[in-house]
C-alpha positions as CSV (number, residue, x, y, z in Angstrom):
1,X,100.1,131.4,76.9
2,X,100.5,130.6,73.1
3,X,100.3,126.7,72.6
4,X,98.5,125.7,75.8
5,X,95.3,125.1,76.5
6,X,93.2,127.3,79.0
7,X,91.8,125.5,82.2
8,X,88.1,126.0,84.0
9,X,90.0,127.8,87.0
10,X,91.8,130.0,84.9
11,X,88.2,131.0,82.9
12,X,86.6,131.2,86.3
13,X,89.1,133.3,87.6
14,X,89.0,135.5,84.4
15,X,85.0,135.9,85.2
16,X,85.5,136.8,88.5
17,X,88.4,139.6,88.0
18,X,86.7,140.9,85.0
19,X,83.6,141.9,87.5
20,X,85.7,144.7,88.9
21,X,88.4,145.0,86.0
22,X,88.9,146.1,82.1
23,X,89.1,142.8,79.8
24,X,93.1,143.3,79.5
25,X,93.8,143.4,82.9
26,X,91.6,140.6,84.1
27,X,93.7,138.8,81.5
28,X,96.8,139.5,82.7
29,X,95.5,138.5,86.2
30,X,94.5,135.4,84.8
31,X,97.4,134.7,82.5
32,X,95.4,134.5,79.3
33,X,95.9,136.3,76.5
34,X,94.0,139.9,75.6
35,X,92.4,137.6,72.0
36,X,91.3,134.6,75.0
37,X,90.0,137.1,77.0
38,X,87.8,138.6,74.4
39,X,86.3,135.4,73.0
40,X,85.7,134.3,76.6
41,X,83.9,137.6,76.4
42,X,81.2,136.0,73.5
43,X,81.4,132.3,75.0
44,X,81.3,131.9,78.9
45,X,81.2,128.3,78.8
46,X,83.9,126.2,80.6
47,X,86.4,124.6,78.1
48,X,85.9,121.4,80.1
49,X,82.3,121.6,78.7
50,X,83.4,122.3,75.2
51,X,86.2,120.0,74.6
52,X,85.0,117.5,72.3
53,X,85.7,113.6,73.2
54,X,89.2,112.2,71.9
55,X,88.6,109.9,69.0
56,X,90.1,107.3,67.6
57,X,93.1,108.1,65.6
58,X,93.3,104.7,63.9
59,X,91.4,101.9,63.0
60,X,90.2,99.5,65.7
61,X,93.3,96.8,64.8
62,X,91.2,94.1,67.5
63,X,87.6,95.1,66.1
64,X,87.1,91.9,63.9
65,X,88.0,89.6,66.4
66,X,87.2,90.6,70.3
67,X,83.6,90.3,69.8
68,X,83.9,87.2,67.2
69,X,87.2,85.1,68.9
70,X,88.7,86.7,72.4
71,X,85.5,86.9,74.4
72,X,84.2,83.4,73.4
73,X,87.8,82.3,74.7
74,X,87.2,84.4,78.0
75,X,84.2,82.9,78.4
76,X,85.0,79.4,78.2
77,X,88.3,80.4,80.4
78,X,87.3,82.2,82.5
79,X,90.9,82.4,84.6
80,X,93.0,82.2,81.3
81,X,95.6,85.3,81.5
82,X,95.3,88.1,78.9
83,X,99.1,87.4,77.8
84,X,97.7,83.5,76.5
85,X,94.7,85.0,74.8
86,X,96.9,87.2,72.9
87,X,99.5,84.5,71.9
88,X,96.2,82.4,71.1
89,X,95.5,85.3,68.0
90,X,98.9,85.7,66.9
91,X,98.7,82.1,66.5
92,X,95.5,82.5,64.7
93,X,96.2,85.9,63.2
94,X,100.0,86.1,62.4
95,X,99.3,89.4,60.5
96,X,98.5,90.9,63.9
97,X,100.9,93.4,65.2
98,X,102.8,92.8,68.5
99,X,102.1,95.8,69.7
100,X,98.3,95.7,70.3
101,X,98.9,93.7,73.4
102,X,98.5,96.2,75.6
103,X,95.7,97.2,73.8
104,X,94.0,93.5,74.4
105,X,95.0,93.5,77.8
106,X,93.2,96.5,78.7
107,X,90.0,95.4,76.3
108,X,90.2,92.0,78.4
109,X,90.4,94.1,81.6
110,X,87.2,96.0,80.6
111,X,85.4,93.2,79.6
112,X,85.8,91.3,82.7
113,X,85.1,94.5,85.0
114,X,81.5,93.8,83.2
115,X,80.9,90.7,82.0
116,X,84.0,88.5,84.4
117,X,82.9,86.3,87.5
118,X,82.8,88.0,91.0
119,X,86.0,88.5,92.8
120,X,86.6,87.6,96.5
121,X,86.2,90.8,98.6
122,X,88.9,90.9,101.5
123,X,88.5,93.0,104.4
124,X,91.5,94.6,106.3
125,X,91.3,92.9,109.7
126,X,91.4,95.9,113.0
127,X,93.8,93.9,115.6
128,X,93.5,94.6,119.4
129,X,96.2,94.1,121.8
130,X,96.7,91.2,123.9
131,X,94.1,89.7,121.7
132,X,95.1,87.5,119.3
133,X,98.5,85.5,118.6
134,X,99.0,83.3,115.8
135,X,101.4,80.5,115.0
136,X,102.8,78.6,111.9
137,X,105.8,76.3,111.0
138,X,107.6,77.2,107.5
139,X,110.2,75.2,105.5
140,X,113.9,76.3,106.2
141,X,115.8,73.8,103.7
142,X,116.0,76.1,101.1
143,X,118.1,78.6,102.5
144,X,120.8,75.4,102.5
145,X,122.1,75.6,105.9
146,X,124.6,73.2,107.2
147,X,126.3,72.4,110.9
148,X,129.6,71.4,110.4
149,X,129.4,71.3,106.5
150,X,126.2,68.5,107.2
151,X,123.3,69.9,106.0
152,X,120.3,70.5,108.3
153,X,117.1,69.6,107.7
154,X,114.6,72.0,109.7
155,X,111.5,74.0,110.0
156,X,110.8,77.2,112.2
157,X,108.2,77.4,114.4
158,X,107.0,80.8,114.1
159,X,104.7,82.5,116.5
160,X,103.7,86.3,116.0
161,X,101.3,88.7,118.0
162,X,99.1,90.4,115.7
163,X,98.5,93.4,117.2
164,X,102.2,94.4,118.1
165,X,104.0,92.2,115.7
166,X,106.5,90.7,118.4
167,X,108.2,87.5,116.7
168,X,109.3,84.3,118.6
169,X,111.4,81.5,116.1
170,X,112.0,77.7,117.4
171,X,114.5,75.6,115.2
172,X,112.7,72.5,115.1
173,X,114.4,69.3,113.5
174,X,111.6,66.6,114.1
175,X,109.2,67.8,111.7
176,X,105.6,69.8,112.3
177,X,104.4,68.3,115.5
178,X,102.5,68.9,118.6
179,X,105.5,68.8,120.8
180,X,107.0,71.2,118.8
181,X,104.2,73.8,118.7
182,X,103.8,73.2,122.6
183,X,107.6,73.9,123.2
184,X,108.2,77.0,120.4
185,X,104.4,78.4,121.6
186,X,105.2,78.3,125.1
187,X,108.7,79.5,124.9
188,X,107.4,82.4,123.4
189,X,104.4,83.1,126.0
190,X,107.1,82.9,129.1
191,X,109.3,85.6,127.1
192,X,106.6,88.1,126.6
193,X,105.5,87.1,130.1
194,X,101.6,86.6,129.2
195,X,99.1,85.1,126.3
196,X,96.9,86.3,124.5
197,X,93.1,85.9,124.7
198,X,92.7,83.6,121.3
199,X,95.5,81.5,119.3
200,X,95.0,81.0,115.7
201,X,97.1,78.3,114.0
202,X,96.9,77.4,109.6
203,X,94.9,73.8,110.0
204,X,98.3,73.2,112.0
205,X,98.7,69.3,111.3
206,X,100.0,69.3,114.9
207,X,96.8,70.9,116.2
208,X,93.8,69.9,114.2
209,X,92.5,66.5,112.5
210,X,90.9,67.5,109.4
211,X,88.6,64.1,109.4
212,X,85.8,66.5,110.2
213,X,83.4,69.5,109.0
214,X,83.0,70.6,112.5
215,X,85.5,72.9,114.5
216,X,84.9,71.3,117.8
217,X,85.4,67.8,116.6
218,X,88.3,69.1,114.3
219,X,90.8,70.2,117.7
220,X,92.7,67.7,119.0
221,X,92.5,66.7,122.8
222,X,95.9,67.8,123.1
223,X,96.1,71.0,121.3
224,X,92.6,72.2,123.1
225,X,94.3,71.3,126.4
226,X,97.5,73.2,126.0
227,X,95.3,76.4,124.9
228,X,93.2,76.1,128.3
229,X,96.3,75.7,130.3
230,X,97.3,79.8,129.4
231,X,93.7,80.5,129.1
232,X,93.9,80.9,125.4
233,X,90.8,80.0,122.6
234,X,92.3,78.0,120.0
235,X,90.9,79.5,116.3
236,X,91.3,78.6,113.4
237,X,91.5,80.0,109.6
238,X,89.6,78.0,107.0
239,X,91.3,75.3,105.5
240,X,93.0,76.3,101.9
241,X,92.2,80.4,102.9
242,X,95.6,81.7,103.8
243,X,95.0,85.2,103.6
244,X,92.9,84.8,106.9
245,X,96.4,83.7,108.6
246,X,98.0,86.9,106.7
247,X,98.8,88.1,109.7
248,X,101.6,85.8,110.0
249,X,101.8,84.2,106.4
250,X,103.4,87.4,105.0
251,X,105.2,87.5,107.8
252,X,106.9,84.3,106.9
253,X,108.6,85.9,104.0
254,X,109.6,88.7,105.8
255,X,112.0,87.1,108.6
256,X,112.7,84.0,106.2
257,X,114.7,87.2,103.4
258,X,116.0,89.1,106.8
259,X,118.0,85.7,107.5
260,X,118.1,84.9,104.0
261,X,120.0,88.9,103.7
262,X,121.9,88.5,107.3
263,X,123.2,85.1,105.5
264,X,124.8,86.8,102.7
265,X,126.7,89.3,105.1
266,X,128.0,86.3,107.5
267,X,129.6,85.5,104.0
268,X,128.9,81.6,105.3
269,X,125.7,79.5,105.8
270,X,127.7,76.6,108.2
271,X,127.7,77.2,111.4
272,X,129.7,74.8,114.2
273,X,127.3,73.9,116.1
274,X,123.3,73.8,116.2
275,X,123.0,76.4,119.5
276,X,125.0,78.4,117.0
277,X,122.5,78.3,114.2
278,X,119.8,79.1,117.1
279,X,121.6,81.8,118.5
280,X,122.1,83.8,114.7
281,X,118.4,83.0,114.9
282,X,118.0,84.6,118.0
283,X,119.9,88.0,117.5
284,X,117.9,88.3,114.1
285,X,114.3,88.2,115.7
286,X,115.7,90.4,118.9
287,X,117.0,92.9,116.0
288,X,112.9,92.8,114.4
289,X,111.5,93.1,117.5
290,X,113.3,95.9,118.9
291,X,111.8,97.7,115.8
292,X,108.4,97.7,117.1
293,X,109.1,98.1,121.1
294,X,106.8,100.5,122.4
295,X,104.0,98.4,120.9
296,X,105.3,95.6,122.1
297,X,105.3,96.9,125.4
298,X,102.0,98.3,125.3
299,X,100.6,95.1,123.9
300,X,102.3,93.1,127.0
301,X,100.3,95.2,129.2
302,X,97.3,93.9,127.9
303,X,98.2,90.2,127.6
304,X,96.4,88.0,130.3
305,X,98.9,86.7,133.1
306,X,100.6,83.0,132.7
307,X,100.1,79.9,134.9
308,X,102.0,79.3,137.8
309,X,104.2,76.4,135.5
310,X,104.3,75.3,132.0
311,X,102.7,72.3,130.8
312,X,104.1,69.3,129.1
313,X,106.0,70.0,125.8
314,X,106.5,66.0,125.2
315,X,104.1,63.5,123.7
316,X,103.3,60.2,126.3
317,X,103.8,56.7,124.5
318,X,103.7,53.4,126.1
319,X,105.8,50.3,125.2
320,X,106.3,46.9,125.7
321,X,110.2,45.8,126.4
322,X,110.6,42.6,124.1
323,X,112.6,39.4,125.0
324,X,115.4,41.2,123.0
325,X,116.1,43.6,126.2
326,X,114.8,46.5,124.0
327,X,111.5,48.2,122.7
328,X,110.9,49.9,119.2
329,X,109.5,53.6,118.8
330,X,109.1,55.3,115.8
331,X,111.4,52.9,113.8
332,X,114.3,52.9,116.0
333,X,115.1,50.2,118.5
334,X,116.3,51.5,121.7
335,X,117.8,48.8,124.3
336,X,117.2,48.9,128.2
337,X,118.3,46.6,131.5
338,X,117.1,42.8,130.8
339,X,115.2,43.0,134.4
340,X,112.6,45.3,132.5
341,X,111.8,42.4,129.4
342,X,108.1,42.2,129.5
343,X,107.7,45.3,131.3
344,X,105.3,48.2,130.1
345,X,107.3,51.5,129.8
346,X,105.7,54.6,129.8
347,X,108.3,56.9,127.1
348,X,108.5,60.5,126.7
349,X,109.0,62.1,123.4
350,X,110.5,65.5,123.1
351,X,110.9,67.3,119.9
352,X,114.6,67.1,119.8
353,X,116.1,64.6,122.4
């Protein structure tokens, strides 16, 4: 066709009709024209091996200063972002053009693919089921809900099977804790009904002390004991590596914009009451979960069977009853009969009561 270039399988198909037809009929096969066809006659080579490298149309507008100014700058910055290199020469160069950016942004790109420091290689993790569940707290206040018009200050306790990707969420209003991860982890382990064979948590400050290099010294008595009561390892991602939690990180975002979205269409963000609040919570995970049920239910099949009870969600604390009739725990004086003054009490601290 007039105006357009020929392609190799046109040509090759030209060669091959031509072995059993006249030159203007393997052209018209071939949709070349009778001219094409006859100067394909006198030059069999491919036009891919012909064509002649693109040059450059204009002058090199970064060739005085990428070898001179930009890669000096990359070199002593190495994580300094293309965009501040470039407003670095306009600064120095104010005849350069705006639109060569692009241009030193794909120069900076090729010079790093050579020259730049080795990436981090991440490897997509293969999840079996009943294998591994993870669990995480995340920061609630900014989605500004309020009980009553009082605003509530809260995490969630989230816990996700990585395999399936069945969700459990825990309001929790004392903070990142032990006894909260022992209540929200085992609430979710009597739903499904089993637990996994390993539990992974992000250097949980409820579930590790980071006083030490070593894993085994790092788990807290507590944590390693609740793991052992379902028959669950306790793992661990390196500290400051989130990506090896990604299996619930990203999740995070995920259910924290599907209540952020089913906020917007309640047209409110106060509810009356707190079991309220938890019960919108509730419908929003069920409404996730039921997305993914036949994996779900394959992965319950494959989750190891529960205890025959629950262990203790609550954190033991002993306390002397003063001659004021009263003892104080965590900054708040409580008061009890006067027959107990100078008595030892043995308290029980749940998350929430």
């Amino acid at each position: 066709m007039p105006g357009r270039h020929i392609t190799d399988h046109q040509m090759r198909l030209f060669m091959k009709l031509r072995q059993e037809h006249r030159v203007e009929v393997a052209a018209a096969k071939a949709s070349l024209s009778r001219a094409t066809a006859y100067r394909i006659e006198k030059n069999a080579q491919l036009p891919s091996q012909v064509k002649k490298p693109r040059g450059r149309r204009r002058p090199d507008p970064l060739a005085d200063i990428f070898d001179a100014e930009v890669v000096p700058l990359l070199k002593a910055a190495p994580g300094i972002r293309p965009v501040a290199v470039f407003d670095e020469m306009l600064r120095r160069h104010p005849e350069l053009s705006e639109g060569v950016r692009r241009t030193m942004e794909r120069r900076i790109r090729a010079w790093r693919a050579i020259n730049g420091d080795e990436q981090e290689v991440i490897f997509r993790q293969v999840h079996e089921p009943g294998r591994l569940g993870l669990s995480d707290f995340t920061n609630m206040n900014e989605l500004g809900i309020t009980i009553a018009g009082q605003p509530l200050d809260h995490l969630l306790y989230h816990f996700r099977l990585a395999y399936s990707g069945f969700e459990h969420a825990h309001v929790v209003l004392g903070g990142e804790s032990f006894v909260a991860l022992a209540e929200g982890l085992q609430n979710a382990l009597w739903f499904l009904g089993g637990a996994p064979l390993y539990h992974r948590s992000d250097s949980l400050s409820a579930a590790f002390r980071n006083l030490d290099a070593d894993a085994k010294e790092d788990q807290t008595r507590r944590y390693a004991e609740l793991c052992a009561h379902y028959r669950m390892t306790p793992t661990r991602n390196n500290k400051g590596i989130a990506h090896e939690n990604g299996a619930i990180e990203s999740p995070h975002g995920h259910l924290k914009n599907a209540i952020r979205d089913a906020l917007l269409l309640r047209g409110t963000r106060d509810f009356d009451d707190l079991d309220g609040y938890r019960g919108f919570i509730d419908e929003i995970v069920s409404r996730r979960n039921a997305r993914y049920g036949k994996r779900i239910d394959a992965e319950r099949a494959a989750l190891q069977p529960l205890p025959g009870t629950r262990t203790s969600d609550f954190e033991e604390v002993v306390v002397r009853v003063s001659r004021s009739g009263g003892f104080t725990l965590r900054k708040v004086f409580y008061t009890v009969p006067s027959r107990l003054i100078g008595h030892r009490l043995r308290v029980r601290l749940y998350d929430e009561r």
